[in-house]
N, C-alpha and C positions, 0 to 999 in steps of 0.2 A: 504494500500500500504506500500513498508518497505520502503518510504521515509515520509512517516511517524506515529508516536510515537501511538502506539495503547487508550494509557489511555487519552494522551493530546487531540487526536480527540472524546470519548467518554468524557470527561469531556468538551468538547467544547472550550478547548484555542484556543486561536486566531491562526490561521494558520503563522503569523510573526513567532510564535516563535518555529515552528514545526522542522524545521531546527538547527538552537543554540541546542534545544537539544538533536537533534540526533549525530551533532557534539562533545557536549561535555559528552554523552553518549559512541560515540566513542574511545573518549581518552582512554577509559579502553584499550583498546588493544594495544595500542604503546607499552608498555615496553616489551611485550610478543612476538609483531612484532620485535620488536629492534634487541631483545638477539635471534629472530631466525635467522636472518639476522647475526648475530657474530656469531653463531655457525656454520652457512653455512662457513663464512668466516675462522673460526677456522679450518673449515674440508678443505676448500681449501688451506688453506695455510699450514697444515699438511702434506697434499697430494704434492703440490709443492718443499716442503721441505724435499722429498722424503723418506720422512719417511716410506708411507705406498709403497713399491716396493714388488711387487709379487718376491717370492721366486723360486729359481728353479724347484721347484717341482708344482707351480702355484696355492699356497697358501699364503695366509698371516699367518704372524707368530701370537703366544697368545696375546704378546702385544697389535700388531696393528689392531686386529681383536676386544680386547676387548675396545679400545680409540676410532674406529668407533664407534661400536654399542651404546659405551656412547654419543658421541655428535648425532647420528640420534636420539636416547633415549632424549636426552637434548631439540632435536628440537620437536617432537612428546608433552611433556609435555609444552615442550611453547607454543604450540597451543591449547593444553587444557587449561592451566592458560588464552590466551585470550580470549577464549570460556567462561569459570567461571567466568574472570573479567566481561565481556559484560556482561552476567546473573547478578553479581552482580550489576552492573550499573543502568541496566534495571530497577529489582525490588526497588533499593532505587528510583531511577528517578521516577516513576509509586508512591510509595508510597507519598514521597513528593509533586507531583503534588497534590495529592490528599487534602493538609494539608496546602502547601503553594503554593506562585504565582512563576509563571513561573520564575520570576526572582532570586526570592531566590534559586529556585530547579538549576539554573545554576549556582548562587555561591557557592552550597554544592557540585552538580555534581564537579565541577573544582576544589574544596578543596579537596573533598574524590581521585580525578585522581591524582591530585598535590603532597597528602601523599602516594598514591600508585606506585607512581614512585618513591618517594625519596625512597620508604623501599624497591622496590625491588632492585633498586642500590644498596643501601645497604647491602642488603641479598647478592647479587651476590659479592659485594665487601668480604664483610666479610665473604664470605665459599671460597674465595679465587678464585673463579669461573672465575673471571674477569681476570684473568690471565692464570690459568690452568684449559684445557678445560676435563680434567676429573671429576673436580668437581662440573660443569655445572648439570648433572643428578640428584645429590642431593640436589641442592641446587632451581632446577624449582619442584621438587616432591615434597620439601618443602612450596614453595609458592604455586603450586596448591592444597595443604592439607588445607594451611591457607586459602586462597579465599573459599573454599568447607566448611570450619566449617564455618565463619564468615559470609558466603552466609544464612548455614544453622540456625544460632544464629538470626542474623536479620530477617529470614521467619519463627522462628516459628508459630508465631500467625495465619499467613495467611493460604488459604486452597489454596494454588495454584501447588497442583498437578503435572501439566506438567511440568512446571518449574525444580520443586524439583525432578521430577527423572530426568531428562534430566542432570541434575546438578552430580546428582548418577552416572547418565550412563557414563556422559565424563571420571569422575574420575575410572570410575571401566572397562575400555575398555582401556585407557591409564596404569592404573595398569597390566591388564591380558596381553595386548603387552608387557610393559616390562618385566615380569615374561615370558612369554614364551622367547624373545630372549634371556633374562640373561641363562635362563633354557637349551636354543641352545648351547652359548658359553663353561657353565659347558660341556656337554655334549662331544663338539668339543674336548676341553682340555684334557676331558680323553684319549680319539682317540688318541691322537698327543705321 
């Protein structure tokens, strides 16, 4: 069932602790849920702030056509970085279980979520993102690059297949979206 933990039920932990951690497997995806949440907000308050206003001809101009496409681009990748982080979560969680007790796997799960929010704050602070919502795009392409190696660095040894493409696939499906619409916008601009 997905409430609960595939490895913890095949290694037979107690079902107490099935919950704790799926909870704190969960955490991965806060910072990723957050910053889609401020991007949404970023675009509505863009939008209200009438910046993006159809032109007479009932187009948006280069600017405001390319500032969307960056924050719907910004949100799309933060949905892959939660999707990577949770896979990352998973697979240490599952490993860990494996090696130690449940309790310890809850204070590494909550230390490895606790360093993963502070550095994406950080990433988003420091590429200025946190303010200026055109830099949101490079700077979640960035953290879903790092989740996707750092995923890949800690599964070497393992044979776990499904995982590892699915991992492939998020990143290479969210790549091909943004290259096709970047691909649109070039496109449009010549038009114009």
């Amino acid at each position: 069932s997905a409430l609960r933990p595939r490895v913890a039920v095949l290694l037979g932990i107690d079902k107490k602790w099935h919950l704790p951690l799926l909870l704190c497997r969960g955490l991965s995806t806060i910072p990723p849920i957050w910053w889609g949440f401020q991007c949404t907000g970023f675009l509505v308050r863009y939008r209200t702030r009438g910046a993006i206003i159809e032109s007479s001809t009932g187009r948006f101009t280069l600017k405001e056509r390319l500032v969307l496409t960056e924050i719907l681009l910004a949100i799309l990748w933060c949905t892959a970085s939660a999707y990577l982080s949770f896979f990352f979560a998973d697979c240490l969680m599952s490993r860990w279980l494996l090696h130690y007790t449940p309790s310890a796997t809850l204070v590494r799960l909550f230390t490895i979520n606790a360093v993963y929010m502070y550095l994406t704050s950080w990433t988003l602070h420091l590429s200025g993102a946190a303010v200026k919502p055109q830099l949101l795009l490079p700077a979640w392409i960035s953290i879903a690059l790092t989740l996707t190696v750092l995923y890949h660095l800690t599964q070497r040894k393992s044979n776990i297949r499904r995982e590892t493409s699915a991992a492939i696939r998020v990143f290479w499906l969210a790549s091909f979206i943004s290259m096709c619409l970047l691909l649109i916008q070039i496109h449009l601009r010549t038009e114009d």
